[in-house]
LUMRODO-259844 format. One record per residue: x, y, z of N, C-alpha, C in turn; residue in three letters. Coordinates in pm, whole numbers, padded with zeros to 5 digits, always signed. Each point is the difference from the previous one (the first is absolute). Layout:
% LUMRODO-259844
XYZXYZXYZAla ...
% end
This chain:
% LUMRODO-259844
-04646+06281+21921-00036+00141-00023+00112+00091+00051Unk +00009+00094-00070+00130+00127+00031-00024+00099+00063Unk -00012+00113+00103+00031+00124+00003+00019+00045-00067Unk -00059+00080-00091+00077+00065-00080+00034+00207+00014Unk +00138+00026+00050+00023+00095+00071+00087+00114-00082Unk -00068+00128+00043+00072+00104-00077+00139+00044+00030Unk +00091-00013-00109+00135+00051-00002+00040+00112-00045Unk +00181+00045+00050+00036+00043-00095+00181-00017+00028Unk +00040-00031-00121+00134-00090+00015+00107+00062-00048Unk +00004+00127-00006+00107+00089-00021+00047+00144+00029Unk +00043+00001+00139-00036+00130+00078+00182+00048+00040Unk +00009+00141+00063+00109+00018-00030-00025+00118+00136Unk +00116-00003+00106-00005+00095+00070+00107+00087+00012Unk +00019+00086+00121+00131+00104-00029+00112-00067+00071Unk -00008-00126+00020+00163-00110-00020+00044+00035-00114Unk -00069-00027-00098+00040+00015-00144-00036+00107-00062Unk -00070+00025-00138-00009+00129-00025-00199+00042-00009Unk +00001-00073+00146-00181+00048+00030+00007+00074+00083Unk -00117+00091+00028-00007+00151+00051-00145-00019+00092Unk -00013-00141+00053-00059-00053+00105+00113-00097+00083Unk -00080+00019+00158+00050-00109+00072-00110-00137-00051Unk +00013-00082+00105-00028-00138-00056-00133+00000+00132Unk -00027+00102+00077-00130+00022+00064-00104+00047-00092Unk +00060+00140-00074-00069+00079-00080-00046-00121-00136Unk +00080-00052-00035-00040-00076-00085-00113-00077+00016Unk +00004-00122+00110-00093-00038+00074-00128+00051-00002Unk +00026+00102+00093-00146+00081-00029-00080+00012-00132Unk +00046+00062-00087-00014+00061-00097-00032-00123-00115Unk +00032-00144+00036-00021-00102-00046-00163-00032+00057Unk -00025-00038+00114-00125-00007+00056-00096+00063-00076Unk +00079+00135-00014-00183+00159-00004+00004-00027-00151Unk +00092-00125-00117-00001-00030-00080-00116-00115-00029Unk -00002-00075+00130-00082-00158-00022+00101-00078-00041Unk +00163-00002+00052+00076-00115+00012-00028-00108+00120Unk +00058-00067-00037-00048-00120+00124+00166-00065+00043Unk +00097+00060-00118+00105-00108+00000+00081+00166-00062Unk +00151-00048+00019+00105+00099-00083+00102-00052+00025Unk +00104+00015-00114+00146-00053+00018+00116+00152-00030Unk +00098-00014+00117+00053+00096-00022+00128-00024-00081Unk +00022+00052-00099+00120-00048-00121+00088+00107+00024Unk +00064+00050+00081+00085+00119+00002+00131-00043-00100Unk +00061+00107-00085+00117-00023-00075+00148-00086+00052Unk -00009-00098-00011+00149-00062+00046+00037+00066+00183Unk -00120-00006+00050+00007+00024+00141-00140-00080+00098Unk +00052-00117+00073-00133-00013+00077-00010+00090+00165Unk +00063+00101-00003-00032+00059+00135-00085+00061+00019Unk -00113+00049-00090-00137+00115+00070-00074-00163+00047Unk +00061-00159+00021-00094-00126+00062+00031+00034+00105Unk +00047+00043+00116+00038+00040+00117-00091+00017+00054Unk -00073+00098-00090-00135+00057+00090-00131-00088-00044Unk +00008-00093-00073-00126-00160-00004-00039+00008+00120Unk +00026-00095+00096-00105-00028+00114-00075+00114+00018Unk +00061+00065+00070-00042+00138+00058-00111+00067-00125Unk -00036+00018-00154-00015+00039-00084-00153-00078-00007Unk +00021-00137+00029-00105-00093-00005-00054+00000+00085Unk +00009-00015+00142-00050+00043+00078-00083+00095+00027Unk +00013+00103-00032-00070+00158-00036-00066-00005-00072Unk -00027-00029-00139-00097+00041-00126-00021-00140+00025Unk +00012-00152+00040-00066-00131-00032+00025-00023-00137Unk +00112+00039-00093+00035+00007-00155+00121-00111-00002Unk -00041-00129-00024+00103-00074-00036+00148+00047-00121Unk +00133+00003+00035+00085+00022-00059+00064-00103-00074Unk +00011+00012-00102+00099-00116-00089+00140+00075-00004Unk +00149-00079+00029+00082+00038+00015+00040-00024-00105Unk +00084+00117-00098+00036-00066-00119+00109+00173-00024Unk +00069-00029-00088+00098+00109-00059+00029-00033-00147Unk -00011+00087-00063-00019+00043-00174+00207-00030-00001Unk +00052-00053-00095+00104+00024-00025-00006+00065-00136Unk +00115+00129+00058-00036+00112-00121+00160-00026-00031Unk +00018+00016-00132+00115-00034-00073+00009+00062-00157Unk +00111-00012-00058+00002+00093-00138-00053-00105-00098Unk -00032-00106+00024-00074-00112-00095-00144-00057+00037Unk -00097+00086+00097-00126-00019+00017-00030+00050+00139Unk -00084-00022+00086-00049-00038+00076-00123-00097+00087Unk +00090-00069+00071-00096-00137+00046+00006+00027+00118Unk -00183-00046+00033-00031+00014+00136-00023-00154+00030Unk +00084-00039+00163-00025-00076+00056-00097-00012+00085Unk -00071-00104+00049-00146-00011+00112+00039-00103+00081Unk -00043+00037+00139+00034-00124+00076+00105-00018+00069Unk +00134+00080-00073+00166-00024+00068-00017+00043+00157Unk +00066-00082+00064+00042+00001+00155+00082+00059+00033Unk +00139-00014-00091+00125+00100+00008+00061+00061-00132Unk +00069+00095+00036-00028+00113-00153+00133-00125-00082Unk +00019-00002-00107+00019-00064-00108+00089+00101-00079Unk +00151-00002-00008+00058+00091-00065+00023-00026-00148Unk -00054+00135-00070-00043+00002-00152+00143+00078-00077Unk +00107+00017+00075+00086+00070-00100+00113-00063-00040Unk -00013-00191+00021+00070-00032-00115-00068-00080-00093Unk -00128+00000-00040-00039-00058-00095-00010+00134-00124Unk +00068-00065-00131+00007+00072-00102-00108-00032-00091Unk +00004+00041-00119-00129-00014-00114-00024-00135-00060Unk +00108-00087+00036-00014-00159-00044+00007-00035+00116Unk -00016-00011+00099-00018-00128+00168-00096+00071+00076Unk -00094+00037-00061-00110+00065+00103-00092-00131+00057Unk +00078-00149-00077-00036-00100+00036+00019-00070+00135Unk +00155+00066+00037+00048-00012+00139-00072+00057+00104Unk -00047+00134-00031-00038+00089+00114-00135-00072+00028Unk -00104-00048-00118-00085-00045+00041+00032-00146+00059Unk +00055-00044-00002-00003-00103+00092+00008-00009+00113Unk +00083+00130+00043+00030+00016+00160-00168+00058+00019Unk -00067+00087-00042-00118+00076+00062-00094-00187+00033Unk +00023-00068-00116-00097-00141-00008+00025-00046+00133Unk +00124+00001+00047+00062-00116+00077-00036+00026+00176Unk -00070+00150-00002-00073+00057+00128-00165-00046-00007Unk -00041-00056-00152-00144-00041+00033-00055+00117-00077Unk +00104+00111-00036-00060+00128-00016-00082+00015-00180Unk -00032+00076-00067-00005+00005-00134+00012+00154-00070Unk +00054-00054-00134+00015+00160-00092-00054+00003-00118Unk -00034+00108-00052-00089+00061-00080+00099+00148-00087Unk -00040-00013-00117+00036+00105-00119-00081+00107+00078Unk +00108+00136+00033-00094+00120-00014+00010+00051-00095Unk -00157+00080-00032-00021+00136-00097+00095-00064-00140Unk +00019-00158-00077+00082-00038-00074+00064+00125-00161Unk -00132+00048-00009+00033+00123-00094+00013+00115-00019Unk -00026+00067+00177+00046+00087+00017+00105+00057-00081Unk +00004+00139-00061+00091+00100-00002+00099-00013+00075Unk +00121-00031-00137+00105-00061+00157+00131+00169-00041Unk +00139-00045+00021+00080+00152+00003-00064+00095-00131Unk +00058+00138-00007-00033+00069+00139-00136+00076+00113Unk -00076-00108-00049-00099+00042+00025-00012-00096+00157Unk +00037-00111+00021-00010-00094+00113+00120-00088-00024Unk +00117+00034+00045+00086-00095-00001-00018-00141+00080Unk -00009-00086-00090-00047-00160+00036-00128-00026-00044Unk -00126+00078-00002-00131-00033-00028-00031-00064-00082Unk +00083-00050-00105-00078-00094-00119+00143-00110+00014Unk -00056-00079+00036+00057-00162+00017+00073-00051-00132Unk +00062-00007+00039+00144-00068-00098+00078-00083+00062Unk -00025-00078+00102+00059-00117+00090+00019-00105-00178Unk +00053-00109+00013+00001-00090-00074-00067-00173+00017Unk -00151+00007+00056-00041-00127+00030+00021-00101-00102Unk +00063-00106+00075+00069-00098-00076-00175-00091+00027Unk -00063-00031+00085-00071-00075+00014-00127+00087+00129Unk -00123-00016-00094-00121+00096+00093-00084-00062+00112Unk +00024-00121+00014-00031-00086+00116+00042+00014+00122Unk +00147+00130-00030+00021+00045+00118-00071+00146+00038Unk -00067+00049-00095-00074+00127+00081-00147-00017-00003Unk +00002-00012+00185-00136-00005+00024-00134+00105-00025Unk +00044+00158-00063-00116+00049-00062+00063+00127-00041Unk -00140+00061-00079+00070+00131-00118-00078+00113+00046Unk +00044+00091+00040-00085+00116+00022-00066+00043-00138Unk -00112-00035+00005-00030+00099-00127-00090+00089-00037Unk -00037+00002+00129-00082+00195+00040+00079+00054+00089Unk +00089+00103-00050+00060+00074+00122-00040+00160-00057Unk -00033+00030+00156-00057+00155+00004-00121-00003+00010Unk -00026+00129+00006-00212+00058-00060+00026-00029-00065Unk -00159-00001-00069-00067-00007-00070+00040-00121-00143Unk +00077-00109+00028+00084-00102-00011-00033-00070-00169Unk -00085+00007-00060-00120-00060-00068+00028+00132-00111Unk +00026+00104+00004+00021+00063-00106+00149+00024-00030Unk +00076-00012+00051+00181+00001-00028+00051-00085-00107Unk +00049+00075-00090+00038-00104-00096+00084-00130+00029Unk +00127+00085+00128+00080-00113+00064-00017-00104+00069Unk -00169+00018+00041-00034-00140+00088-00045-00060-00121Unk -00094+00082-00073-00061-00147-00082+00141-00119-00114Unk +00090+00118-00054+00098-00091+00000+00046-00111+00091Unk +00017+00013+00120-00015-00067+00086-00108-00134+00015Unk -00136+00038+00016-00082-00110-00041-00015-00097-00132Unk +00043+00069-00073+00086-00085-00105+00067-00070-00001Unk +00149+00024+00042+00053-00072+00060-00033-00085+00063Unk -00045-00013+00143-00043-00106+00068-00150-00106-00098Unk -00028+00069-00031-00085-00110-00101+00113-00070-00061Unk +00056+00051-00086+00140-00104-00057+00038-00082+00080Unk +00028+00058+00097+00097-00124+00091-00097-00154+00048Unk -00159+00058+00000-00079-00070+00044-00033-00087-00139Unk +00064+00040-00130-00057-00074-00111+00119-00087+00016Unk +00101-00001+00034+00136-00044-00022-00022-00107+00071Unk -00068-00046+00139+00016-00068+00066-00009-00003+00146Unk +00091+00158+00045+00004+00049+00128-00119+00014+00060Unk -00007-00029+00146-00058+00029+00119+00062+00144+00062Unk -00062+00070-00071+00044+00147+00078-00090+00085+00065Unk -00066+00048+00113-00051+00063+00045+00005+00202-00080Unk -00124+00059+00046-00013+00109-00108-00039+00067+00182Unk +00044+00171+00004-00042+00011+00088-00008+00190-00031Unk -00030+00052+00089+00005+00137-00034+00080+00095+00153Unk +00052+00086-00053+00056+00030+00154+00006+00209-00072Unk -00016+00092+00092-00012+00096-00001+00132+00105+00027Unk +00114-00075+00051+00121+00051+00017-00036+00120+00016Unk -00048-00044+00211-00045+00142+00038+00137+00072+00120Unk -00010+00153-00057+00072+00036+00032+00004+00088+00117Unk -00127+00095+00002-00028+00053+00105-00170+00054+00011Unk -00086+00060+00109-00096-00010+00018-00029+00154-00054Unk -00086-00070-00129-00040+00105-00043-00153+00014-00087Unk -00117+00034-00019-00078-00032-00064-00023-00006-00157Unk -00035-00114-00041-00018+00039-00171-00113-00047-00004Unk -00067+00059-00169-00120-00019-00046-00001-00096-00037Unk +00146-00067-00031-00035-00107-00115-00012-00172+00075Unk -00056-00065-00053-00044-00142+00036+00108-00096+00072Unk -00020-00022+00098+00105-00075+00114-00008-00147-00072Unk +00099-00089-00068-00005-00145+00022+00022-00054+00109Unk -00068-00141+00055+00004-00030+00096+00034-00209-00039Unk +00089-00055+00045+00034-00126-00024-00072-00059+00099Unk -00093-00082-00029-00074-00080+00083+00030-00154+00033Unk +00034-00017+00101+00103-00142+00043-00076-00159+00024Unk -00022-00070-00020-00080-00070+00056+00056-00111+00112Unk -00032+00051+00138+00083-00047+00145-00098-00112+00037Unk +00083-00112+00023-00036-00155+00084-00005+00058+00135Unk -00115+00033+00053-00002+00011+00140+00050-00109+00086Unk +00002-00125-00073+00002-00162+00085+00139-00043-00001Unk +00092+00073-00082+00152+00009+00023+00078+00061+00090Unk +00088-00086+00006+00118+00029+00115+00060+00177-00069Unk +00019+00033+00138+00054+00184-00070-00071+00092+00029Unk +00084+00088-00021-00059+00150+00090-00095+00067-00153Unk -00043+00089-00024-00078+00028-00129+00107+00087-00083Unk +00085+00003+00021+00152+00052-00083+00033-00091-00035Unk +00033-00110+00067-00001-00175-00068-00069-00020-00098Unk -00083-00019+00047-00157-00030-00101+00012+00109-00128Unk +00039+00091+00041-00016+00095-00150+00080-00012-00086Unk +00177-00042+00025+00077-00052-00090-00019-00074-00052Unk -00069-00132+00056-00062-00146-00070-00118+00043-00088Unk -00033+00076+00016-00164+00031-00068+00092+00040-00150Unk +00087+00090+00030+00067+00071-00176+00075-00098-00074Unk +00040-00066+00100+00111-00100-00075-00095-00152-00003Unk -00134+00007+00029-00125-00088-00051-00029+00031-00140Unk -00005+00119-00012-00093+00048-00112-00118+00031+00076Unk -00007-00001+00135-00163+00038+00058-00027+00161-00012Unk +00007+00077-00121+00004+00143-00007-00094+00018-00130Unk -00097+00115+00039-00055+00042-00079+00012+00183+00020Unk +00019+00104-00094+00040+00097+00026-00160+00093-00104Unk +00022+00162+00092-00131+00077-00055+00060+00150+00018Unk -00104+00023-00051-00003+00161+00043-00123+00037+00013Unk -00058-00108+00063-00164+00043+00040-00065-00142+00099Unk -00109-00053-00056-00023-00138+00023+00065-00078-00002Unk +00050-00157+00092+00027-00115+00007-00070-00074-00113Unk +00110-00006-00083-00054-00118-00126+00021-00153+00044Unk -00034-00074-00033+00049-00170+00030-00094-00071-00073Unk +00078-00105-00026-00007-00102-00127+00016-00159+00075Unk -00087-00088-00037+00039-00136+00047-00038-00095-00131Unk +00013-00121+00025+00038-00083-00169-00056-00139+00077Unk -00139-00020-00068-00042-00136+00027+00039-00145-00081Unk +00069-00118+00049-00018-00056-00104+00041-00160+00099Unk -00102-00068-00056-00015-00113+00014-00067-00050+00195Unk -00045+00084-00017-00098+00035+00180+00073+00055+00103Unk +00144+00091-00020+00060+00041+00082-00004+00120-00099Unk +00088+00106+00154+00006+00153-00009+00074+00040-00015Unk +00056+00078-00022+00153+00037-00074+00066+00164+00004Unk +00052+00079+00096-00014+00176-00017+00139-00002-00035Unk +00018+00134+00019+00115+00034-00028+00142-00054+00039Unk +00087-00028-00080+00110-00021+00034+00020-00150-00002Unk -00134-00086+00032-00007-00139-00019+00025-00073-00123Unk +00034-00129-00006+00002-00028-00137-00088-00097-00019Unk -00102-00010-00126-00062-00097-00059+00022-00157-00030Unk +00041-00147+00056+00007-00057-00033+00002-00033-00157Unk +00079-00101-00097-00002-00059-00095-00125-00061-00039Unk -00034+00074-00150-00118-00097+00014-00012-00010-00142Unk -00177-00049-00005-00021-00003-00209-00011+00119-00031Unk +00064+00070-00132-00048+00149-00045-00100+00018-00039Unk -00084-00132-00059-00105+00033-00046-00135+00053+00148Unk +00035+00002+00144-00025-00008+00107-00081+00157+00039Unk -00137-00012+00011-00026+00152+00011+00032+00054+00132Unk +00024+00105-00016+00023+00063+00211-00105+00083-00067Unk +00013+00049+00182-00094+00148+00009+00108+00050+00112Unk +00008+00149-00072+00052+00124+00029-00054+00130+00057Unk +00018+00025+00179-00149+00085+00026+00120+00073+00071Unk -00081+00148-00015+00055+00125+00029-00055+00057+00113Unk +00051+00091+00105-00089+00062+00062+00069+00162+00018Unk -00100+00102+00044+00060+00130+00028-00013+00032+00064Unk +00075+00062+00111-00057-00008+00178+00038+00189-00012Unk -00142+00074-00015-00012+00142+00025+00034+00071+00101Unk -00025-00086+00119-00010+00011+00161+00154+00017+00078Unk +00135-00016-00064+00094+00020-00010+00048+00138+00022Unk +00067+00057+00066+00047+00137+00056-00087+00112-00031Unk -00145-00016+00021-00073+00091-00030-00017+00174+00025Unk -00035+00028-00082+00046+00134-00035+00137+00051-00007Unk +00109-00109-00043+00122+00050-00004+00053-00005-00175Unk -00109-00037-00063-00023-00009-00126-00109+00045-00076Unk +00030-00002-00138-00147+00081-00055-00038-00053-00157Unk -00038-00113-00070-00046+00017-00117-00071+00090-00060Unk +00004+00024-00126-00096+00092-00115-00113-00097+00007Unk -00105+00091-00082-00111-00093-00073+00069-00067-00088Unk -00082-00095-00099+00030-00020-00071+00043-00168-00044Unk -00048-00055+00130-00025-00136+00010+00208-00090+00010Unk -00007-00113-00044+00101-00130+00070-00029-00029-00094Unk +00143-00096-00044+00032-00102-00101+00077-00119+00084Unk +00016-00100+00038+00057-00121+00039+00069-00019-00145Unk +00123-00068+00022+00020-00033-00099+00106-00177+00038Unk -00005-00070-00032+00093-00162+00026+00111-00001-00156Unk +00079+00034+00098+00144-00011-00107+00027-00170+00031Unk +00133-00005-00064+00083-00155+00003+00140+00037-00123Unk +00039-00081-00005+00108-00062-00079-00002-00031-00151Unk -00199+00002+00015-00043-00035-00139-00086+00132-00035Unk -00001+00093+00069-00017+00072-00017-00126+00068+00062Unk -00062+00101-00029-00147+00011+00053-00100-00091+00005Unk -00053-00036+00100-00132-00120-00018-00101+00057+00002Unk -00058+00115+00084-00107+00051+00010+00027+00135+00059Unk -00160+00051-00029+00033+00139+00018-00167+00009+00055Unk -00006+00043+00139-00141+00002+00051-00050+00216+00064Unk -00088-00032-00063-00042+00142+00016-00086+00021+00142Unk +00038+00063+00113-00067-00037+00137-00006+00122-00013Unk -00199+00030-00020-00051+00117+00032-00063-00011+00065Unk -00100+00099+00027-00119+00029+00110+00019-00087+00152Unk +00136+00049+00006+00062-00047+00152+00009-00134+00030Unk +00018-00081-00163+00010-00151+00037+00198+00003+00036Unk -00021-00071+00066+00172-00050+00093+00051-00115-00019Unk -00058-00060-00008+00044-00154-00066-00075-00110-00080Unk +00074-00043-00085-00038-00086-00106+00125-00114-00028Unk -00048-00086-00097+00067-00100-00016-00020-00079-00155Unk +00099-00027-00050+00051-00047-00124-00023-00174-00021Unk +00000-00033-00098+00007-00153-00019+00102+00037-00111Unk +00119-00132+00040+00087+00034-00128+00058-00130+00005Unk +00076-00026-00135+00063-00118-00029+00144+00017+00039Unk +00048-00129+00083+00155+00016+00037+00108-00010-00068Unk -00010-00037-00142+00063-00006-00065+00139-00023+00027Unk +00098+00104-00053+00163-00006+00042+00003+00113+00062Unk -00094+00059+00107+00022+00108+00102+00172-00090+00128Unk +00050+00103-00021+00100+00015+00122-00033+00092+00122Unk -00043+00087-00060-00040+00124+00100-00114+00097-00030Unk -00094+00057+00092-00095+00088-00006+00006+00101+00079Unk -00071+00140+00010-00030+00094+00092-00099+00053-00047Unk -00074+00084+00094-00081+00096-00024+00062+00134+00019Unk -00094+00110-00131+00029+00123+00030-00092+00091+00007Unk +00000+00091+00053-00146+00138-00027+00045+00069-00030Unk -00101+00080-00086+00029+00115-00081-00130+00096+00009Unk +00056+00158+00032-00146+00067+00043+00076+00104-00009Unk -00101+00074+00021+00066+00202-00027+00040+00040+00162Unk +00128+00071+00026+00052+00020+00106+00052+00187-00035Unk -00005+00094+00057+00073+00140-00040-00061+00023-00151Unk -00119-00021-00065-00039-00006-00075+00070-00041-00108Unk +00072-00151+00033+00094-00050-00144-00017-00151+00014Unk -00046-00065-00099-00013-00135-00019+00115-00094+00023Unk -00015-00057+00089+00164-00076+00059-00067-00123+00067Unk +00138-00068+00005-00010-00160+00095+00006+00068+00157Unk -00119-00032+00056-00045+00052+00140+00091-00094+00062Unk -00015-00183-00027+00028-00092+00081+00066-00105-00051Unk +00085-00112+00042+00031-00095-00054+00025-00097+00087Unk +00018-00160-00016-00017-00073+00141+00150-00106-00074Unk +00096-00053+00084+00047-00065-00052-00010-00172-00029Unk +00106-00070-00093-00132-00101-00071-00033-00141+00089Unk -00080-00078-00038-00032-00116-00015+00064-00041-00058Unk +00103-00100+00081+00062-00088-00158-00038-00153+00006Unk +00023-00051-00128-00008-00107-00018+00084-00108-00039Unk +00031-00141+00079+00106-00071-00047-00006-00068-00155Unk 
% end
């Protein structure tokens, strides 16, 4: 069984071009219902100075990590110990740079991949040249509010579905590329980690392993999660399904955990849709009304590689993907 703990994995202080310290942040993470945060400052790890001291105070575990911002994307690293210099990898060897971030234990991730890039964000839309995607451990693909209506993320989730039809093991995550403390109306995503309490590591440990597991399910409301029965064992996220007969039925059960940063969120009326994607496409589509939270599927395994669950419900009064969990795969 996992912890499963509220994040947020892309934060930015006034080291770089954030207009918080890395206390204020902290804070302001808590009165959020974070449990966890990684600080990605631009091609600088010095607002980590003030970590201990930071953690100590608010009890807000820090993930040490720095965004490398460059004129051909930006990638955030998680996990690095020592900063990792990003200004000689060009638009074809971004293969090099990741190897050095690998070679600390650390991991990297596509930011904001479709971002509006010059002149609107010089670097924001990724144009690195991946020769091979086995080297990036995950894709931002909710960045900002209200994340779920941007045309540029859902391109984004697109994407990473591709990569996941292709073959890849890529983690999907959402990060808010927060900049300074300020209030909005619009819907906070929150990346939900799933932490081995029974592992060696501090819970900054544990949270890198959880993304670069696939132990992530991400919302902008409720904790969605998905597990995959088949053949008398259990199966969640990020795990993979043993080889088996296709003709082989599983069962596929969902749950929605309401009880999750309460009152820091707000659905419309208007009821829940579950929905179980894959590779083969939609399998089911379950309608959870009158405050039902979980249910469960019988389905044939056919030539599934991969599954997830998603929700869909009225949020700011606009019909959008509330939630999504990342997949179940299968060998």
């Amino acid at each position: 069984m996992f912890r499963w703990m509220a994040c947020e994995l892309h934060t930015h202080t006034l080291h770089s071009d954030g207009r918080q310290t890395l206390a204020e942040l902290a804070r302001g993470a808590v009165e959020l219902g974070f449990q966890c945060i990684a600080l990605t400052d631009h091609n600088t790890m010095a607002g980590l100075a003030e970590k201990e001291t930071v953690e100590r105070e608010t009890g807000l575990p820090i993930i040490p990590g720095m965004e490398w911002t460059t004129f051909y994307g930006h990638m955030v690293t998680l996990g690095v110990k020592e900063y990792v210099d990003w200004r000689t990898v060009g638009p074809r060897d971004i293969h090099a740079g990741i190897a050095k971030v690998h070679a600390q234990g650390a991991i990297v991730g596509m930011a904001h991949p479709f971002r509006l890039g010059s002149p609107i964000c010089t670097g924001c839309h990724w144009e690195f040249e991946i020769a091979d995607y086995r080297d990036i451990d995950y894709i931002e693909v909710w960045s900002g509010t209200f994340p779920s209506v941007k045309p540029n993320n859902a391109r984004a989730f697109r994407f990473w579905t591709e990569k996941l039809n292709e073959g890849f093991r890529i983690a999907a995550t959402s990060g808010r590329d927060w900049h300074k403390q300020e209030r909005t109306e619009e819907p906070v995503s929150v990346t939900y980690l799933g932490i081995d309490d029974a592992a060696s590591g501090d819970v900054a440990e544990k949270a890198v392993r959880a993304v670069a597991a696939g132990r992530v399910s991400v919302t902008m409301g409720p904790l969605l999660l998905c597990e995959v029965e088949s053949s008398g064992r259990t199966y969640t996220l990020g795990d993979e399904v043993p080889a088996g007969d296709p003709a082989e039925r599983i069962r596929v059960g969902i749950t929605v955990d309401d009880s999750v940063r309460r009152g820091l969120w707000e659905l419309s009326e208007g009821g829940l849709e579950a929905r179980i994607t894959s590779n083969a496409g939609t399998l089911a589509e379950i309608v959870l009304d009158n405050g039902r939270r979980s249910a469960s599927v019988e389905l044939p395994r056919g030539l599934l590689r991969w599954l997830r669950a998603e929700l869909i419900g009225i949020m700011r009064q606009a019909r959008t993907m509330i939630a999504f969990t990342n997949p179940v795969y299968f060998a």
